[in-house]
MOPAC internal coordinates of N, CA, C and O (Angstrom, degrees):
PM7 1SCF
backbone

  N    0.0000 0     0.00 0     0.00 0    0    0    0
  C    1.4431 1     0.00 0     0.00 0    1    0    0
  C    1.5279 1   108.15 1     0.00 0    2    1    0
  O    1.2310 1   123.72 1   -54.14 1    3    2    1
  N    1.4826 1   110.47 1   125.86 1    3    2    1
  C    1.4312 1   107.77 1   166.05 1    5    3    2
  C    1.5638 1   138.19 1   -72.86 1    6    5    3
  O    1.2310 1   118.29 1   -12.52 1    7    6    5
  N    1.0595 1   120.86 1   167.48 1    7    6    5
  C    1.5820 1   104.31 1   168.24 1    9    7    6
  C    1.6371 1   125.99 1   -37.62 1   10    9    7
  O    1.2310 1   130.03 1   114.27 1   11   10    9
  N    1.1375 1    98.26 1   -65.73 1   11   10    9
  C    1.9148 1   112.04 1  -176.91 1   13   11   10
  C    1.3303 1    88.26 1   -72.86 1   14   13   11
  O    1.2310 1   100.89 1   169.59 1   15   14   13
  N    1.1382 1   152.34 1   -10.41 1   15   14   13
  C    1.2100 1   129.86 1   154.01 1   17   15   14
  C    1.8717 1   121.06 1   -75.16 1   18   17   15
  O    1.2310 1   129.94 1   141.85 1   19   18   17
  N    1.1301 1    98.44 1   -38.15 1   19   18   17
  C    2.1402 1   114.73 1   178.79 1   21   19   18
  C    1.5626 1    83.09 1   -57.85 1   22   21   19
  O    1.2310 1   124.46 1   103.06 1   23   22   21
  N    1.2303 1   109.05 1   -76.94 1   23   22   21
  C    2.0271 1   110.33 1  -177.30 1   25   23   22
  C    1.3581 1   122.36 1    -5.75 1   26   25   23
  O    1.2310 1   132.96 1    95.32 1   27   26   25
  N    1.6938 1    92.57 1   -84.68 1   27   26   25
  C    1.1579 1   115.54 1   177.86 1   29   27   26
  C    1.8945 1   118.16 1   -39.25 1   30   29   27
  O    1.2310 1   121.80 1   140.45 1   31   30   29
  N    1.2836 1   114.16 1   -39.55 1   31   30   29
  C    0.9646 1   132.04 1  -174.29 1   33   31   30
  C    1.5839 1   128.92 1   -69.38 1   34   33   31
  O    1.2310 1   136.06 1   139.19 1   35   34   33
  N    1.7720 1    86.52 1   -40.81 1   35   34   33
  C    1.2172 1   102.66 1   168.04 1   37   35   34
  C    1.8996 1   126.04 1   -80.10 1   38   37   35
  O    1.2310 1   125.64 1   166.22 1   39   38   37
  N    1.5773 1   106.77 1   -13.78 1   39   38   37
  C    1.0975 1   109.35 1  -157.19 1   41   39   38
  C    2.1618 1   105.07 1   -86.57 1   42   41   39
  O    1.2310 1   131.72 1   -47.15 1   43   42   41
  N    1.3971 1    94.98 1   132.85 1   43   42   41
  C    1.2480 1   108.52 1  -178.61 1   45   43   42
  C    2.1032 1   113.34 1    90.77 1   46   45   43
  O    1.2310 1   140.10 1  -159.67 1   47   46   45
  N    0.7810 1    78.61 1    20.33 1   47   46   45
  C    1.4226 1    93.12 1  -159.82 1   49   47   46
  C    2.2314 1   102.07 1   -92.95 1   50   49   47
  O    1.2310 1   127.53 1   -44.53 1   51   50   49
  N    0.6622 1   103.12 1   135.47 1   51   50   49
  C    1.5036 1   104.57 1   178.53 1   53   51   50
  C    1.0149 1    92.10 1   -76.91 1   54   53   51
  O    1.2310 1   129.04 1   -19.81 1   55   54   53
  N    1.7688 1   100.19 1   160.19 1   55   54   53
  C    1.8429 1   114.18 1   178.29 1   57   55   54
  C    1.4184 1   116.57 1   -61.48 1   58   57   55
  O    1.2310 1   121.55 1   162.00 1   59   58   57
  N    1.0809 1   114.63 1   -18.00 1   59   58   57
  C    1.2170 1   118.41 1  -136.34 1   61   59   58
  C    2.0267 1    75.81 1   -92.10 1   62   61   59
  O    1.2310 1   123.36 1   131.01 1   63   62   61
  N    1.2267 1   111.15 1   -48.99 1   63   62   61
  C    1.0852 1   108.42 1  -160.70 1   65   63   62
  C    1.7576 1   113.92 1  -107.98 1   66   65   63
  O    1.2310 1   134.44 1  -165.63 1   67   66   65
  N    0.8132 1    89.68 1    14.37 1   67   66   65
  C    2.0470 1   106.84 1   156.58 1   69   67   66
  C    1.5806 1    97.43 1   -97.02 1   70   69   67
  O    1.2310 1   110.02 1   120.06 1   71   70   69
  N    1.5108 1   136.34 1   -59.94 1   71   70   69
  C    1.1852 1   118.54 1   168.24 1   73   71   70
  C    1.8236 1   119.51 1   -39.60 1   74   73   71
  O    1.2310 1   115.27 1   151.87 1   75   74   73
  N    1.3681 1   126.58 1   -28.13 1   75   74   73
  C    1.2980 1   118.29 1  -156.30 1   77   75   74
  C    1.7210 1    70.42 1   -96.09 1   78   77   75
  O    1.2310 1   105.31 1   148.92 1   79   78   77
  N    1.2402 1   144.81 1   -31.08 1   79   78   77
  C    1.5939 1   129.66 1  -148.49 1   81   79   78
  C    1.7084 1    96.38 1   -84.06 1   82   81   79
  O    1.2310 1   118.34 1   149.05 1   83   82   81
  N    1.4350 1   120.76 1   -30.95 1   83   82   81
  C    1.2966 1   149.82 1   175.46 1   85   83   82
  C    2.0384 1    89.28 1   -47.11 1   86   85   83
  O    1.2310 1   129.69 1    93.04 1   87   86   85
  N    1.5097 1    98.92 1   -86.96 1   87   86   85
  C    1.4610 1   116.57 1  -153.25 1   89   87   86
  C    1.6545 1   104.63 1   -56.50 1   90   89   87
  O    1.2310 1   126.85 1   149.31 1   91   90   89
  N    1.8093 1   104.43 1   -30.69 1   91   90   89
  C    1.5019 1   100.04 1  -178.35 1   93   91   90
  C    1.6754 1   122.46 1   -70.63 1   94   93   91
  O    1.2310 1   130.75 1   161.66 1   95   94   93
  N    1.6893 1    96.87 1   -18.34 1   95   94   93
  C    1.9157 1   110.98 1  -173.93 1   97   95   94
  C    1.2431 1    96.71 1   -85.49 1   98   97   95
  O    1.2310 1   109.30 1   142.40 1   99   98   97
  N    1.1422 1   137.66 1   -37.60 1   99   98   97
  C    1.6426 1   149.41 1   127.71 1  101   99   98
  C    1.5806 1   112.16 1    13.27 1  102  101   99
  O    1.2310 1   125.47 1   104.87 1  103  102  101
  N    1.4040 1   107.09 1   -75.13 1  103  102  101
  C    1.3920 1   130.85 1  -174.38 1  105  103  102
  C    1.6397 1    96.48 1   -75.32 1  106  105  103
  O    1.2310 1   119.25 1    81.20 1  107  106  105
  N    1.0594 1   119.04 1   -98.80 1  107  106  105
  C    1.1066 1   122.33 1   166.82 1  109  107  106
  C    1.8830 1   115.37 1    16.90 1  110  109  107
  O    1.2310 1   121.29 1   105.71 1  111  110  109
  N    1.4694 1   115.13 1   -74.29 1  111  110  109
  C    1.3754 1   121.86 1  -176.85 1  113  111  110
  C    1.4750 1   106.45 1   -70.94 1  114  113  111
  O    1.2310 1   120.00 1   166.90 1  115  114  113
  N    2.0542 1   117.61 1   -13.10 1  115  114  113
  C    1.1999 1    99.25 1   176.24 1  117  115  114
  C    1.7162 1    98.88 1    83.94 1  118  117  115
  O    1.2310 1   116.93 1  -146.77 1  119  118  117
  N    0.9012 1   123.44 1    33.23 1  119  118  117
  C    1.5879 1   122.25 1   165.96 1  121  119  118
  C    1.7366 1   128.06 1  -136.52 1  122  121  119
  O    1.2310 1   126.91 1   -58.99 1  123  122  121
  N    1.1607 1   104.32 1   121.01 1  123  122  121
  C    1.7468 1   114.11 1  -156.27 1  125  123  122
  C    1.5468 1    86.45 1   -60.80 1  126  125  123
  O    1.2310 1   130.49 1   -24.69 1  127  126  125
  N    1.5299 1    97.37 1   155.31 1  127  126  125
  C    1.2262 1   122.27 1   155.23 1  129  127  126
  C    1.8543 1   124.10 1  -144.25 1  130  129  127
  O    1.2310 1   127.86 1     7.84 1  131  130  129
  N    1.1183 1   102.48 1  -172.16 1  131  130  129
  C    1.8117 1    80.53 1   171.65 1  133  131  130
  C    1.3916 1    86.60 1  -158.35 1  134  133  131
  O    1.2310 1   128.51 1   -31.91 1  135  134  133
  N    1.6450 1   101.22 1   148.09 1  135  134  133
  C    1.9767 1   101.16 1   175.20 1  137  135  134
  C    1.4836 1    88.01 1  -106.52 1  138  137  135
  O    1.2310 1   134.93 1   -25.79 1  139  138  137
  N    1.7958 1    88.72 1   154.21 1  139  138  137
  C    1.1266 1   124.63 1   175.75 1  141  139  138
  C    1.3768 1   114.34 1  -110.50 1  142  141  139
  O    1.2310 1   122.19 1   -87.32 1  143  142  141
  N    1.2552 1   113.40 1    92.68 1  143  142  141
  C    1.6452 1   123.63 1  -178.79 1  145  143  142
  C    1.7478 1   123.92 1   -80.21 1  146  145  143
  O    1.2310 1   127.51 1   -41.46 1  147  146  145
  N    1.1360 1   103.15 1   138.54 1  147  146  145
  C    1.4622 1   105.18 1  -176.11 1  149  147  146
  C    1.7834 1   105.73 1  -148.29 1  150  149  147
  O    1.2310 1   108.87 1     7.40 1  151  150  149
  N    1.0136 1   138.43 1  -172.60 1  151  150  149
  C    1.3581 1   154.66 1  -108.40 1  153  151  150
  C    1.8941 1    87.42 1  -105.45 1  154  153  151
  O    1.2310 1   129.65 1   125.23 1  155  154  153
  N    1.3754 1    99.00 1   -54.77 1  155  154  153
  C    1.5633 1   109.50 1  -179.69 1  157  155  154
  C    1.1355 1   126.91 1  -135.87 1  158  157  155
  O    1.2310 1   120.46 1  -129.38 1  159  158  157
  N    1.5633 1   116.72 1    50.62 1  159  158  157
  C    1.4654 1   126.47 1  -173.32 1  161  159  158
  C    1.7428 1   106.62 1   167.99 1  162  161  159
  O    1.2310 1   122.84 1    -1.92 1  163  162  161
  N    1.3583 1   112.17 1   178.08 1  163  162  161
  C    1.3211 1   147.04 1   176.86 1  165  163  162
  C    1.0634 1   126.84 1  -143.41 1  166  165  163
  O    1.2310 1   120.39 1   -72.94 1  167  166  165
  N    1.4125 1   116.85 1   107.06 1  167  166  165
  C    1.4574 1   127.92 1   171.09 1  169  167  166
  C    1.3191 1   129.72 1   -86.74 1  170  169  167
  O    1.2310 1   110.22 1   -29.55 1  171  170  169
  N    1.2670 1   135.97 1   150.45 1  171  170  169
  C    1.7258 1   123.27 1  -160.97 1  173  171  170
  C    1.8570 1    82.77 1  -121.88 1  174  173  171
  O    1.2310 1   134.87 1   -25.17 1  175  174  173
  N    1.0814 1    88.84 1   154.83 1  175  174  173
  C    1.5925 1   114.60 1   168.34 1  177  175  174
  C    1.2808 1   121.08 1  -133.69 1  178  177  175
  O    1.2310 1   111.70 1   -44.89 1  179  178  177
  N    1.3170 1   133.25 1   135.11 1  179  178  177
  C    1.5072 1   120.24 1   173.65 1  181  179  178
  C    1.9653 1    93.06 1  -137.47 1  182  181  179
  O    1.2310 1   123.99 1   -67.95 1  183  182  181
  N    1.2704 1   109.96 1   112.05 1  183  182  181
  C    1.4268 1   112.85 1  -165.27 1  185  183  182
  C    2.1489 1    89.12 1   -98.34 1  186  185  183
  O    1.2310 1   111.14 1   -64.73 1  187  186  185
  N    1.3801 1   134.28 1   115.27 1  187  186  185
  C    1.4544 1   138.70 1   146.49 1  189  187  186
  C    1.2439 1   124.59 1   -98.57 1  190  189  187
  O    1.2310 1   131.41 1   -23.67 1  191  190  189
  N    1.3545 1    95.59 1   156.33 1  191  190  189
  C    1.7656 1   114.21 1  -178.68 1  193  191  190
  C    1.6637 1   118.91 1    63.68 1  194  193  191
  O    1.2310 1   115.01 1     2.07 1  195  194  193
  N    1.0484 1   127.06 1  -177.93 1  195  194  193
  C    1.4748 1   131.27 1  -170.70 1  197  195  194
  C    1.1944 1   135.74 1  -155.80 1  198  197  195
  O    1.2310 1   135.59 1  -109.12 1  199  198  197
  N    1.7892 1    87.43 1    70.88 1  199  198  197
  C    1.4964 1   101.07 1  -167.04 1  201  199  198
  C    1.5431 1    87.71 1  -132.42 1  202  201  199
  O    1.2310 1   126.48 1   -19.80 1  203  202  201
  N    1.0782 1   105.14 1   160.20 1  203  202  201
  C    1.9028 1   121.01 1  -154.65 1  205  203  202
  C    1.2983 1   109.27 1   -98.51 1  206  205  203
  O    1.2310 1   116.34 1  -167.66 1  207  206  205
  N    1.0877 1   124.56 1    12.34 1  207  206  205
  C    1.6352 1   146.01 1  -179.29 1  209  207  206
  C    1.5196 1    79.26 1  -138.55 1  210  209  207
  O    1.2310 1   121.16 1   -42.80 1  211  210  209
  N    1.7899 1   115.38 1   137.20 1  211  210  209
  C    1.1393 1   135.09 1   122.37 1  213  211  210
  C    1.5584 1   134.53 1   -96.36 1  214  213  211
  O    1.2310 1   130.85 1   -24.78 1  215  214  213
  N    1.4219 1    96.67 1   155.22 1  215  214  213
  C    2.0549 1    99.73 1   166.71 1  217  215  214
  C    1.0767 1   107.81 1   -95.44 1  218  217  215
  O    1.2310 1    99.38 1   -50.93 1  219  218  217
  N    1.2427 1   154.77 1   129.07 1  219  218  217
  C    1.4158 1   158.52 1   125.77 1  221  219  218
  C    1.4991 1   124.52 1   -52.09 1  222  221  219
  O    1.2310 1   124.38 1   -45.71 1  223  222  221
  N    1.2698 1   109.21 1   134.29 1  223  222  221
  C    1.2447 1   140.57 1  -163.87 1  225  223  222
  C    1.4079 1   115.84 1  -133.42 1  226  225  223
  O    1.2310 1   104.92 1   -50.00 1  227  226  225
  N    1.2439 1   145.49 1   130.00 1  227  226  225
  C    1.2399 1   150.65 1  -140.73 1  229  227  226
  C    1.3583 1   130.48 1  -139.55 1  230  229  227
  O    1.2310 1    81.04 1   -28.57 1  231  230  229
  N    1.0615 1   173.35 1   151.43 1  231  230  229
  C    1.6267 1   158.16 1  -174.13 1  233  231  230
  C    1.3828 1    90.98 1   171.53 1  234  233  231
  O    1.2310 1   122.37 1   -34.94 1  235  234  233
  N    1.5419 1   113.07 1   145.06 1  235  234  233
  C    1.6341 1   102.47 1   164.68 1  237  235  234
  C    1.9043 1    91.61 1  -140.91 1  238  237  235
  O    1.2310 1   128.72 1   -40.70 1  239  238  237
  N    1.1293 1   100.81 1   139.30 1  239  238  237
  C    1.6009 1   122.91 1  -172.75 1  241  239  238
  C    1.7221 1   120.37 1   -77.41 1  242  241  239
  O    1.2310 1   129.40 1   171.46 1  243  242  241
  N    0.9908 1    99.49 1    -8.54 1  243  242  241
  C    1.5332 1   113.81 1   178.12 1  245  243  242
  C    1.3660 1   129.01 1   -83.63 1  246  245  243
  O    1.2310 1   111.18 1   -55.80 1  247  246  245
  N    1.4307 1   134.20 1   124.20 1  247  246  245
  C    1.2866 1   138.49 1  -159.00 1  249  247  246
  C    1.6239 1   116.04 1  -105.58 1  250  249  247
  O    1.2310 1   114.89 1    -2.09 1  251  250  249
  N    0.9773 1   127.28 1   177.91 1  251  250  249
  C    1.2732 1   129.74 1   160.92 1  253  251  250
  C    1.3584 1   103.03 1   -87.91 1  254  253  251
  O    1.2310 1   114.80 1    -1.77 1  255  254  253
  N    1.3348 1   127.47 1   178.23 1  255  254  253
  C    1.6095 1   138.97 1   168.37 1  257  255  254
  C    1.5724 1   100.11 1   -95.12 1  258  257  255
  O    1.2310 1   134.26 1   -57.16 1  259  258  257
  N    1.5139 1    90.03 1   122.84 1  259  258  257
  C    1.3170 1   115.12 1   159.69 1  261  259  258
  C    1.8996 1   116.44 1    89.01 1  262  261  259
  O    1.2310 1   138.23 1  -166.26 1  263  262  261
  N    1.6682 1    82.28 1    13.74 1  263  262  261
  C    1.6712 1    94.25 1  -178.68 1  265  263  262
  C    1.5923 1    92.64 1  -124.35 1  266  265  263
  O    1.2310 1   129.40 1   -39.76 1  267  266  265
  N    1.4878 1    99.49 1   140.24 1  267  266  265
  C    1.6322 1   119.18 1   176.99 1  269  267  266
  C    1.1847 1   112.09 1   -40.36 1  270  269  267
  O    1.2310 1   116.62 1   130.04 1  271  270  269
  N    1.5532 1   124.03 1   -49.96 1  271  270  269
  C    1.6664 1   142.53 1  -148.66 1  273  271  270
  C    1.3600 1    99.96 1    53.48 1  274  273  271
  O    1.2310 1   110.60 1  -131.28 1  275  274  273
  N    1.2075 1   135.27 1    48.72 1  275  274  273
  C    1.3774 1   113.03 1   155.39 1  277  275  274
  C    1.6845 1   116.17 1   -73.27 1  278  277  275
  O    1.2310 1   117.31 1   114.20 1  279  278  277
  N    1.2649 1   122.73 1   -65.80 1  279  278  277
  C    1.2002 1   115.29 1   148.29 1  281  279  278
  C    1.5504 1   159.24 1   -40.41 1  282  281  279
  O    1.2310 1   134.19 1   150.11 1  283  282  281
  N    1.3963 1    90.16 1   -29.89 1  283  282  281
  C    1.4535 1   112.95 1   169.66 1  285  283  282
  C    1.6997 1   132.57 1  -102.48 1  286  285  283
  O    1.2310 1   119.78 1   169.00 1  287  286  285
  N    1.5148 1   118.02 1   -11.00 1  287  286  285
  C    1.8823 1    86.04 1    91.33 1  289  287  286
  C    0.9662 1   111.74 1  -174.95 1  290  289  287
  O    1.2310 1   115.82 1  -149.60 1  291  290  289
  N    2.0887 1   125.55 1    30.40 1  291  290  289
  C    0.9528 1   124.38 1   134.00 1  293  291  290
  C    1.5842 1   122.54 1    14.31 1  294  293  291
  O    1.2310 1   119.21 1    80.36 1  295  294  293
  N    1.5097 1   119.11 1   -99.64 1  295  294  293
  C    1.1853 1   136.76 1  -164.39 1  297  295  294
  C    1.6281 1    92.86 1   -51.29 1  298  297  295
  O    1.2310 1   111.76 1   139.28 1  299  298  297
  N    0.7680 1   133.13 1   -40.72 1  299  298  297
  C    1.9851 1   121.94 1  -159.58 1  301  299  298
  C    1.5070 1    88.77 1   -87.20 1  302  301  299
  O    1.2310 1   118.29 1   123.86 1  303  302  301
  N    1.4009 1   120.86 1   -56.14 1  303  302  301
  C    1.9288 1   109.05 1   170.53 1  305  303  302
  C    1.5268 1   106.82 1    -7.67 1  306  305  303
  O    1.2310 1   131.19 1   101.02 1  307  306  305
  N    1.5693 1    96.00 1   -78.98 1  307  306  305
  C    1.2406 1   123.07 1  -170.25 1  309  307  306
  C    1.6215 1   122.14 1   -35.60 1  310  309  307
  O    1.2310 1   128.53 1   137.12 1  311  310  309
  N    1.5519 1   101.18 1   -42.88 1  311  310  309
  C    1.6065 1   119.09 1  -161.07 1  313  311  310
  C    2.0542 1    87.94 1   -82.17 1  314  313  311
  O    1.2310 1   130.42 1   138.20 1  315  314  313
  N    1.4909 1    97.50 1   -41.80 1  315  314  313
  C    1.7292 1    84.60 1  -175.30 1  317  315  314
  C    1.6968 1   110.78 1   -78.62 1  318  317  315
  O    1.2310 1   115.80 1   178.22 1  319  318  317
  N    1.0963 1   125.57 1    -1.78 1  319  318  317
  C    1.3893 1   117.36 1   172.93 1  321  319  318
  C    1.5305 1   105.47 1   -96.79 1  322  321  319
  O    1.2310 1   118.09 1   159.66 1  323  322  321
  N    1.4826 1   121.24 1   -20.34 1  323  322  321
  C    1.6153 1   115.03 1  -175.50 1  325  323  322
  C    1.9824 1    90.98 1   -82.78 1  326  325  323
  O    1.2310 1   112.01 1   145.58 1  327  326  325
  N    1.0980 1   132.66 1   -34.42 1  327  326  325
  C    1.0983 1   141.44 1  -176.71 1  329  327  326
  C    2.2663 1   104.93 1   -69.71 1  330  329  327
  O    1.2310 1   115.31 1   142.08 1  331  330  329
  N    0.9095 1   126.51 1   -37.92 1  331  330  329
  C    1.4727 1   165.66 1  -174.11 1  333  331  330
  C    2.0600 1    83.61 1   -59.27 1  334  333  331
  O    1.2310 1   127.51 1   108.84 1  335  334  333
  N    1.8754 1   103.15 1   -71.16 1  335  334  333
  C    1.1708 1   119.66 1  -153.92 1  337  335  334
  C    1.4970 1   104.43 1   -76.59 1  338  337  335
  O    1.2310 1   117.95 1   158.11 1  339  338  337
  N    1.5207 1   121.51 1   -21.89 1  339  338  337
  C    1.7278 1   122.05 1  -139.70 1  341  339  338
  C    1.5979 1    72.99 1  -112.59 1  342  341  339
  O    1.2310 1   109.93 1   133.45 1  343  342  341
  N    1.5661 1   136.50 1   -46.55 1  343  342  341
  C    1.6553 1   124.84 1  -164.45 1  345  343  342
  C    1.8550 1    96.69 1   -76.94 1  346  345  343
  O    1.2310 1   118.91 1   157.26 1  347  346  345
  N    1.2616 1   119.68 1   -22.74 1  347  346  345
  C    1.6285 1   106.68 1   168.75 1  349  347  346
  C    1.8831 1   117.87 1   -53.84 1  350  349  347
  O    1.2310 1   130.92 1   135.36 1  351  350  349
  N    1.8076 1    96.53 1   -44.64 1  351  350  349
  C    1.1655 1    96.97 1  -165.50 1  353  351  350
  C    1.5743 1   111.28 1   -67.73 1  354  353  351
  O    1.2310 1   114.54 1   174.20 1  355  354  353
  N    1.1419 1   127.94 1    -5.80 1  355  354  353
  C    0.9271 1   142.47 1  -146.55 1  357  355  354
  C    1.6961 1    89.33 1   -94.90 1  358  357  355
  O    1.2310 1   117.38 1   -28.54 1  359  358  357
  N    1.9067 1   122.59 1   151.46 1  359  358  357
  C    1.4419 1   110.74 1   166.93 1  361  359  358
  C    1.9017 1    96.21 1  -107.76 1  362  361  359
  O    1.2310 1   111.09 1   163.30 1  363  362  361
  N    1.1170 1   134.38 1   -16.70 1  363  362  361
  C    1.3080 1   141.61 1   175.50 1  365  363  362
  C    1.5662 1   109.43 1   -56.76 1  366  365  363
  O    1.2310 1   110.32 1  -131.72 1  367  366  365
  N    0.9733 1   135.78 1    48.28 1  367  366  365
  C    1.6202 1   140.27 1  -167.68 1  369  367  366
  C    1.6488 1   108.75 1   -93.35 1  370  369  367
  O    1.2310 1   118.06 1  -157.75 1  371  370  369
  N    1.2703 1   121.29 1    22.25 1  371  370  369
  C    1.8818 1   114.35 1  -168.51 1  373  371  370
  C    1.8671 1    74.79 1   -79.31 1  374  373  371
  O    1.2310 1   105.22 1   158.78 1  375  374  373
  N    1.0169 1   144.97 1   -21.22 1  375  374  373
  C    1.3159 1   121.91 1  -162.46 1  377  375  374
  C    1.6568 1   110.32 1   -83.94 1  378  377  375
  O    1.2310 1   121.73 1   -31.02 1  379  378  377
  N    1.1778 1   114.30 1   148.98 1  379  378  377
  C    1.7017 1   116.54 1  -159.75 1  381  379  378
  C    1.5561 1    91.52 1  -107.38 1  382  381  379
  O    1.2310 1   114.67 1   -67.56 1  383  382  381
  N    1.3990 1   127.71 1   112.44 1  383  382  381
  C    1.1931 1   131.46 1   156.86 1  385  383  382
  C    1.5653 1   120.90 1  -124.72 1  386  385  383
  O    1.2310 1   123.56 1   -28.56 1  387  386  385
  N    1.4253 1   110.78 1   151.44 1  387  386  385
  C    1.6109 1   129.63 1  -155.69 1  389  387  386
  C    1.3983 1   101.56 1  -134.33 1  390  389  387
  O    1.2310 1   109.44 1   -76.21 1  391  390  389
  N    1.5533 1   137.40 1   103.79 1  391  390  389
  C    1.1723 1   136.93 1  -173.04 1  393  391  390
  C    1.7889 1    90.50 1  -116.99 1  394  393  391
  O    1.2310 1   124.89 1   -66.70 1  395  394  393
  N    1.7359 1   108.21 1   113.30 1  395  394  393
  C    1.6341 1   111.33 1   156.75 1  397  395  394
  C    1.4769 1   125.02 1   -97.19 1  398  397  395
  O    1.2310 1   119.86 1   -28.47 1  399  398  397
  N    1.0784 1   117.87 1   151.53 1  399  398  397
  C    1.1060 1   136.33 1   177.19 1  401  399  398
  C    1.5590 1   115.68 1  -118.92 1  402  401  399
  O    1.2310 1   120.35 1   -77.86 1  403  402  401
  N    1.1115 1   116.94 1   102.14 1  403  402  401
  C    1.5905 1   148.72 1  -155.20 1  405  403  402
  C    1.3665 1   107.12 1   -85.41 1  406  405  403
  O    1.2310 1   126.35 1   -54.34 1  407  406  405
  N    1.3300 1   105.41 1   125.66 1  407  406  405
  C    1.5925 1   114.90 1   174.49 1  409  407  406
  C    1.3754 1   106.17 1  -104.21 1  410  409  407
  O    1.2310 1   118.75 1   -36.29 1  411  410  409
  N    1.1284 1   120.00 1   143.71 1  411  410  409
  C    1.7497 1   129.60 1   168.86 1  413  411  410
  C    1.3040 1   120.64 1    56.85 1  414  413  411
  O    1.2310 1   126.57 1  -137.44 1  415  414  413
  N    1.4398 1   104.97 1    42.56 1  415  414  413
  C    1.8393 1   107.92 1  -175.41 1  417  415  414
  C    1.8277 1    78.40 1   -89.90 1  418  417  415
  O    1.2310 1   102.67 1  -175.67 1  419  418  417
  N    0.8570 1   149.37 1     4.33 1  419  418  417
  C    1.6385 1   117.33 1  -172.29 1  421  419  418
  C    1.9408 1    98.30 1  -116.05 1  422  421  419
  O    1.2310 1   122.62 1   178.50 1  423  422  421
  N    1.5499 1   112.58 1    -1.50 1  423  422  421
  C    1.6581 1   128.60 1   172.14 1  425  423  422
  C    1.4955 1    96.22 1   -44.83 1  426  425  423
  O    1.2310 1   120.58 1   117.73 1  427  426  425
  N    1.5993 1   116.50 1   -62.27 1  427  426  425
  C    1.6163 1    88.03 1   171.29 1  429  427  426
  C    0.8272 1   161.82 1   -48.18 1  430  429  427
  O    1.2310 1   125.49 1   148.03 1  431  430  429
  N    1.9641 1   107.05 1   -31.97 1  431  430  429
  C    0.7903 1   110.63 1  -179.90 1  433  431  430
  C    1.9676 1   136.32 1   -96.87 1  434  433  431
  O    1.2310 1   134.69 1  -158.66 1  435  434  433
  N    1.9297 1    89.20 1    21.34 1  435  434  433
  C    1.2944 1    98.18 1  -175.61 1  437  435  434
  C    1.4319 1    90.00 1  -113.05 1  438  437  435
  O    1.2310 1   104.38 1  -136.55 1  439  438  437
  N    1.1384 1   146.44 1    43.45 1  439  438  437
  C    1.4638 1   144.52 1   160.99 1  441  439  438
  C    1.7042 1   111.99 1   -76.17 1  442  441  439
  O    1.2310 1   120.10 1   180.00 1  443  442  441

């Protein structure tokens, strides 16, 4: 699946189930992750390579009500799973990278 395809896919979609579209492309490529549960949400983790320093990378999947999220944050989903797919292909992996996928960064902004 391509980007404008993850988007598209994701757009209109409740959190609840852009996280499951997240965890299933997840499965799909065959790459562990682990959620990080807390009080009012789920966070995804996908920890690569094996180097003792990581880079972090960030996206959070959660929308406002009544907005598509294609942009908001659709597109970065997208950018950390094409990023997810391109460091697999790769055989140079000593570098330690951690791409999350963020639940309820937009909770603030529906107060």
């Amino acid at each position: 699946m391509n980007c404008i395809d993850l988007i598209k896919h994701l757009d209109y979609k409740s959190n609840g189930q852009r996280r499951e579209i997240i965890s299933g492309r997840l499965k799909e490529l065959g790459v562990e992750y682990r959620t990080q549960e807390y009080t009012t949400g789920n966070n995804l983790i996908v920890d690569l390579g094996t180097g003792d320093k990581r880079i972090g990378i960030s996206s959070h999947f959660d929308k406002i009500p009544e907005s598509p999220g294609a942009n908001d944050n659709g597109s970065a989903v997208a950018v950390c799973m094409d990023i997810i797919e391109k460091f697999r292909e790769k055989k140079n992996q000593e570098i330690g990278l951690r791409i999350f996928f963020f639940d309820e960064e937009e909770s603030k902004q529906t107060l």
